[in-house]
C-alpha positions as CSV (number, residue, x, y, z in Angstrom):
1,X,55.9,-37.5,-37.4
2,X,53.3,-35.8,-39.6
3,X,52.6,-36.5,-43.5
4,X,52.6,-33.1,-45.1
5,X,53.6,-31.4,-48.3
6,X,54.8,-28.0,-48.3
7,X,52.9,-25.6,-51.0
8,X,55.0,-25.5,-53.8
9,X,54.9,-29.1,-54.0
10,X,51.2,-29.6,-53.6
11,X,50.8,-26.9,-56.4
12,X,53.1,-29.2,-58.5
13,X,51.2,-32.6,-57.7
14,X,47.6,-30.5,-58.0
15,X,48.8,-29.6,-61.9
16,X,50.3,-32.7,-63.1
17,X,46.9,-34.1,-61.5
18,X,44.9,-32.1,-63.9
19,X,47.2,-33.3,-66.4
20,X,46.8,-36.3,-66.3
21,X,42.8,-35.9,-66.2
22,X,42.7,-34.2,-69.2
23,X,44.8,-36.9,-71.1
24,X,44.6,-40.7,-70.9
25,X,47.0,-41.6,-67.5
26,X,44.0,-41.9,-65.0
27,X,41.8,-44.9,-65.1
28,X,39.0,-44.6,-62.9
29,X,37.4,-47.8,-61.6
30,X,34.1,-45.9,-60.8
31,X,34.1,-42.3,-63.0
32,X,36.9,-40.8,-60.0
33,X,39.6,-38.9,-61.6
34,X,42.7,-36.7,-60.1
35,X,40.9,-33.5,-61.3
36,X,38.2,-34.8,-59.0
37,X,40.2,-35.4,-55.8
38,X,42.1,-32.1,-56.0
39,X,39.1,-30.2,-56.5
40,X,36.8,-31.7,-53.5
41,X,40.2,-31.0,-51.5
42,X,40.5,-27.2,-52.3
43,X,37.1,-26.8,-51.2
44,X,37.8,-28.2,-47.9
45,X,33.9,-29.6,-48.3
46,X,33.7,-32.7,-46.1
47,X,31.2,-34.8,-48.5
48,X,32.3,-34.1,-51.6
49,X,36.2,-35.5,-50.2
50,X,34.1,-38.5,-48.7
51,X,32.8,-39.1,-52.2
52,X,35.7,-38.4,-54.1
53,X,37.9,-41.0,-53.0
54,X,35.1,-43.6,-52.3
55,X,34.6,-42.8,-56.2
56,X,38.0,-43.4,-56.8
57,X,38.2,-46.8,-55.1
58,X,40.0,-48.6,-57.4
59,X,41.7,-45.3,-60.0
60,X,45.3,-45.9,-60.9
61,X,46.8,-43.3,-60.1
62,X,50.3,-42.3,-58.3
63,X,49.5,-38.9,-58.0
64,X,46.2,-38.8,-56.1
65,X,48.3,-40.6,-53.6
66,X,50.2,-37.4,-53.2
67,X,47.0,-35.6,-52.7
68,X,45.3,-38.0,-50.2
69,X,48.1,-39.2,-47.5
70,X,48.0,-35.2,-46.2
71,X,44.1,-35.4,-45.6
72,X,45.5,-37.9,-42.6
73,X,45.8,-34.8,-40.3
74,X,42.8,-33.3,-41.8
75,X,40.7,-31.7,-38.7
76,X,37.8,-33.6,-39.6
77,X,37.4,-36.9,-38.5
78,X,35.3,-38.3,-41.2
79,X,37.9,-37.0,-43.6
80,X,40.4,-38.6,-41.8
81,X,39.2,-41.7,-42.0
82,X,38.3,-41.9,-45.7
83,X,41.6,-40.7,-46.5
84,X,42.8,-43.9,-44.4
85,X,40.5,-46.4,-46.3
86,X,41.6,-44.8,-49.8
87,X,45.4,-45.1,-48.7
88,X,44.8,-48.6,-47.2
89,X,43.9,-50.4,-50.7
90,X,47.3,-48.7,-51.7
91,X,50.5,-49.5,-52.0
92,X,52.1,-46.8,-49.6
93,X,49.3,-48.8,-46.8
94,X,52.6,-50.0,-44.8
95,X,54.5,-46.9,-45.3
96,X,51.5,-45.1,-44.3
97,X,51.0,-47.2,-41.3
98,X,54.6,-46.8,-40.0
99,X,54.3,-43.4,-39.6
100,X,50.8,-43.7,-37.9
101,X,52.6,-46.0,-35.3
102,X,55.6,-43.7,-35.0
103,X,53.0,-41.0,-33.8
104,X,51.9,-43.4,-30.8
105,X,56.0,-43.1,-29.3
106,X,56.2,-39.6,-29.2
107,X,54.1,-36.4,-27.1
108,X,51.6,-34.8,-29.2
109,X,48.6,-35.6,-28.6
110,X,47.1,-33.7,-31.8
111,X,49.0,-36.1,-34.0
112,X,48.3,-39.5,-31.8
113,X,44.4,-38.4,-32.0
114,X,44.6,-38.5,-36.0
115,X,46.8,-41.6,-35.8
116,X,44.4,-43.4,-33.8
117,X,41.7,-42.6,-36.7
118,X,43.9,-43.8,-39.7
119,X,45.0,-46.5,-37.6
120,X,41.7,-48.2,-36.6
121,X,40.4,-47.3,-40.5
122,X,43.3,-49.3,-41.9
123,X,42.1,-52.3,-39.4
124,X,45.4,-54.0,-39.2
125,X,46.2,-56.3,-36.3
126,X,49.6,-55.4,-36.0
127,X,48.3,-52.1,-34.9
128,X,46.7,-53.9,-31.6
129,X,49.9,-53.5,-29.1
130,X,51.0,-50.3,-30.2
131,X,47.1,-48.5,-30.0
132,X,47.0,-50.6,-26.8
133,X,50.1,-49.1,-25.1
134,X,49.1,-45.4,-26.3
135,X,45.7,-45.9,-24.4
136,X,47.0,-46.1,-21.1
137,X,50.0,-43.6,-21.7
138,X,49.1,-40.8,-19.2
139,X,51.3,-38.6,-21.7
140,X,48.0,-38.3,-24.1
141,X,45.5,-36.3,-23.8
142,X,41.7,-37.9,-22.4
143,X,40.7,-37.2,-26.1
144,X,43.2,-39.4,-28.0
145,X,43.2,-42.1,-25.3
146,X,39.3,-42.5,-26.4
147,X,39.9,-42.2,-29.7
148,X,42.7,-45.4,-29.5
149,X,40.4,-47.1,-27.9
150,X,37.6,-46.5,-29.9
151,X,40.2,-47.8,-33.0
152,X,40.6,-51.1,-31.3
153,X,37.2,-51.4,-31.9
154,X,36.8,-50.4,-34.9
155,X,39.4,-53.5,-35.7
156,X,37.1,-55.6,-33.8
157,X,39.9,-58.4,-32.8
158,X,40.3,-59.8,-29.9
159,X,43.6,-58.9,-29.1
160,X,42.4,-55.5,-28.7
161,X,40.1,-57.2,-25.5
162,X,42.9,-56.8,-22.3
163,X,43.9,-53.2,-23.6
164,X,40.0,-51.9,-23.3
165,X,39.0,-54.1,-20.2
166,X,42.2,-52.3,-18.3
167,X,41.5,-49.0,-19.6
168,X,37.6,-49.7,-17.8
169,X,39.6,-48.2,-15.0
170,X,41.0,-45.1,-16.1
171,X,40.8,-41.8,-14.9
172,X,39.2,-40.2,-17.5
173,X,35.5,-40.7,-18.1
174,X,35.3,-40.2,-22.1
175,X,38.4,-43.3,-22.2
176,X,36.2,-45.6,-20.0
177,X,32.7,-44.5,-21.7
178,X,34.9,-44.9,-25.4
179,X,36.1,-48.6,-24.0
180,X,32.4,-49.8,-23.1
181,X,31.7,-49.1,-26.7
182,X,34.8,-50.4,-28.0
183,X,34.6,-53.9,-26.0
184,X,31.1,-54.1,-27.5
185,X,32.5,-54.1,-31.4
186,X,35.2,-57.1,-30.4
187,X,34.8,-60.1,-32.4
188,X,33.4,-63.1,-29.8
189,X,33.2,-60.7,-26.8
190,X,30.0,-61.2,-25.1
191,X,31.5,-60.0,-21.7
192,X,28.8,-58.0,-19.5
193,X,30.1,-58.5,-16.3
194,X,33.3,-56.3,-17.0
195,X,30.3,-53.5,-17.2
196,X,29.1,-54.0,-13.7
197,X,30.9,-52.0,-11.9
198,X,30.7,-48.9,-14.0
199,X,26.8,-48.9,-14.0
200,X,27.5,-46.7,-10.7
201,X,30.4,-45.0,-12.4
202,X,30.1,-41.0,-11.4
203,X,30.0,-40.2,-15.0
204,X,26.4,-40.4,-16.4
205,X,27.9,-41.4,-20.0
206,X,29.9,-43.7,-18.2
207,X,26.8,-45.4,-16.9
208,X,24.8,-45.2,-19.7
209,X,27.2,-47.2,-21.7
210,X,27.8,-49.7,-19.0
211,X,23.8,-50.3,-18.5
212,X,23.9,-50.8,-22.7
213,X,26.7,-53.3,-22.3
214,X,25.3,-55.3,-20.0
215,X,21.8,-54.9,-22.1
216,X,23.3,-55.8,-26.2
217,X,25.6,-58.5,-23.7
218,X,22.4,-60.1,-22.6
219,X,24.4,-60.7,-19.6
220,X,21.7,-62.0,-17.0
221,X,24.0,-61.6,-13.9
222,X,23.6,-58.0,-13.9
223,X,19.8,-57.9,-13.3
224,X,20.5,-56.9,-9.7
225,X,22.6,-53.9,-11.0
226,X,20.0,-52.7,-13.4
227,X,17.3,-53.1,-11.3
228,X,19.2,-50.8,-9.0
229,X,19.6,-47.8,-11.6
230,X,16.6,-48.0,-12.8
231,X,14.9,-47.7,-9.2
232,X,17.7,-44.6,-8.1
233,X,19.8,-43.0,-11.0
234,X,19.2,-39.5,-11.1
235,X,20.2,-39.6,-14.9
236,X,16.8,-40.1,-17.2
237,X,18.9,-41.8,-19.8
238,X,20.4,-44.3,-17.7
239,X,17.2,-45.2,-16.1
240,X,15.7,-45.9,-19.7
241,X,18.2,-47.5,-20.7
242,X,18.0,-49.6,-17.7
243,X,14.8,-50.2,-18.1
244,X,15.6,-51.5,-21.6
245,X,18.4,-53.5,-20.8
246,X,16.7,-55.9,-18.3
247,X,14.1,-56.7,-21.0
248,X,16.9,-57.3,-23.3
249,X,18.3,-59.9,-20.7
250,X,15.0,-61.5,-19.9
251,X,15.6,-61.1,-15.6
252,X,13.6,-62.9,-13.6
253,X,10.1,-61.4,-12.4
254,X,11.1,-62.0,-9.0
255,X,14.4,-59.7,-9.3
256,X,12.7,-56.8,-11.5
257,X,9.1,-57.1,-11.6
258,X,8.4,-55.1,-9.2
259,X,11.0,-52.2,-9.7
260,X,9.8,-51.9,-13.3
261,X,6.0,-51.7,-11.9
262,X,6.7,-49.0,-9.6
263,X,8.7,-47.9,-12.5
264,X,6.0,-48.3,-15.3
265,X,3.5,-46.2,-12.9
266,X,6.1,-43.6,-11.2
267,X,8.8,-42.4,-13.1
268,X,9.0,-39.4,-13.9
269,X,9.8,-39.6,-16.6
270,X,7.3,-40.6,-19.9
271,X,10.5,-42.5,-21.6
272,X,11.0,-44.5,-18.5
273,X,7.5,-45.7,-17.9
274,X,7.3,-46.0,-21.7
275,X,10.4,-48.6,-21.7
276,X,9.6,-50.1,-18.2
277,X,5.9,-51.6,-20.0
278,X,7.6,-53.0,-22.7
279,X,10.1,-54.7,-20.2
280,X,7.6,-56.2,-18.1
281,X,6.4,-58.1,-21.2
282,X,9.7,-59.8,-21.7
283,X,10.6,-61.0,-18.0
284,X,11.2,-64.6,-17.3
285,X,9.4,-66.4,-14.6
């Protein structure tokens, strides 16, 4: 179910929106004003819709709403998703969300992907089960999957926590790489060891984020892991990134003092060696 407004009626809410600018209706919180919207809108430009409505936080004003709710299937995301915070500290927020969540029960992927955005943007935690189910529904696209998941992070709660964890297995790599980042924004989730097993994922994304998990995690138990990748991924990034992460966890000399010296000395690459120094400093005895 899509939120649109056919022409004639957008011409009719764009006028009485300039009406009301030029008279006394519109009360602008910060300096926004309808005129304002509906002209950043006709000229499509990105940052001048983004400043707009975050202008027109806290303007009265009925119309704008008519304006606003169609930049939900705007094709850019950031658009999207300002559109989503604007409509959120309105009343039509619920109204807006029901049709969000009808989106995630039907086929098109197009409209689940711009769902997802309003939906994580809106942060409400009655969204969890229905963004949950719609990440492991094979019927959407690799694309939206990520994008749900990445909106259960963006609400940060930890019901959100089961639905990414499962989704760690999925077939497609942007939904597990989109996951690892999601399960790090999770309120109270310090998890690393739900990482482990993607650090020798065949996806180089995939790994990178999973090395970075277990790094920000400080999860010590994976010092064996990183070790590992930092000693034979062919991928520069994860190495560094390995490299990195066991500093960040403090590992043991004994496990990675001597892969980081060979790495500090030998890599190839400048980034590695670079990162491998300033691990050696923070090892634990």
């Amino acid at each position: 179910m899509r939120i649109n407004m056919n022409a004639k009626k957008l011409a009719v809410v764009a006028s009485f929106g300039l009406a009301l600018a030029a008279g006394r209706g519109a009360q602008a919180g910060t300096g926004g004003s309808p005129q304002a919207i509906q002209q950043a809108i006709a000229a499509n430009s990105v940052d001048a819709i983004k400043a707009e409505l975050e202008r027109a936080e806290f303007l009265v004003c009925a119309v704008c709403v008519d304006l606003v709710t169609p930049l939900v299937d705007h094709p850019n995301a950031q658009v999207r998703q300002v559109a989503a915070w604007w409509l959120a500290r309105r009343a039509v927020a619920r109204q807006v969300q029901t049709a969000m969540l009808t989106r995630l029960s039907q086929s098109d992927s197009t409209a689940a992907l711009d769902a997802a955005d309003v939906l994580g943007e809106m942060r409400y935690v009655s969204s969890i089960p229905a963004l949950g189910a719609a990440l492991s529904n094979p019927i959407f696209s690799g694309a939206a999957r990520a994008e749900m998941a990445k909106a259960l992070g963006t609400i940060g709660r930890p019901a959100g926590t089961p639905f990414l964890a499962s989704a760690l297995s999925d077939t497609d790599a942007q939904v597990r790489s989109a996951s690892l980042v999601a399960l790090r924004t999770i309120r109270g989730n310090r998890d690393g060891s739900v990482a482990l097993p993607l650090v020798s994922d065949g996806d180089e994304g995939v790994r990178a984020q999973a090395v970075t998990t277990i790094g920000m995690f400080k999860y010590a138990g994976g010092a064996s892991v990183l070790t590992a990748a930092l000693s034979s991924d062919p991928s520069v990034t994860v190495r560094k990134k390995a490299a990195w992460a066991l500093g960040e966890i403090g590992a043991s000399s004994s496990v990675a003092g001597g892969p980081l010296q060979t790495a500090a000395t030998s890599d190839p690459s400048p980034l590695v060696r670079s990162l491998s120094r300033a691990a050696l400093t923070k090892l634990s005895q």
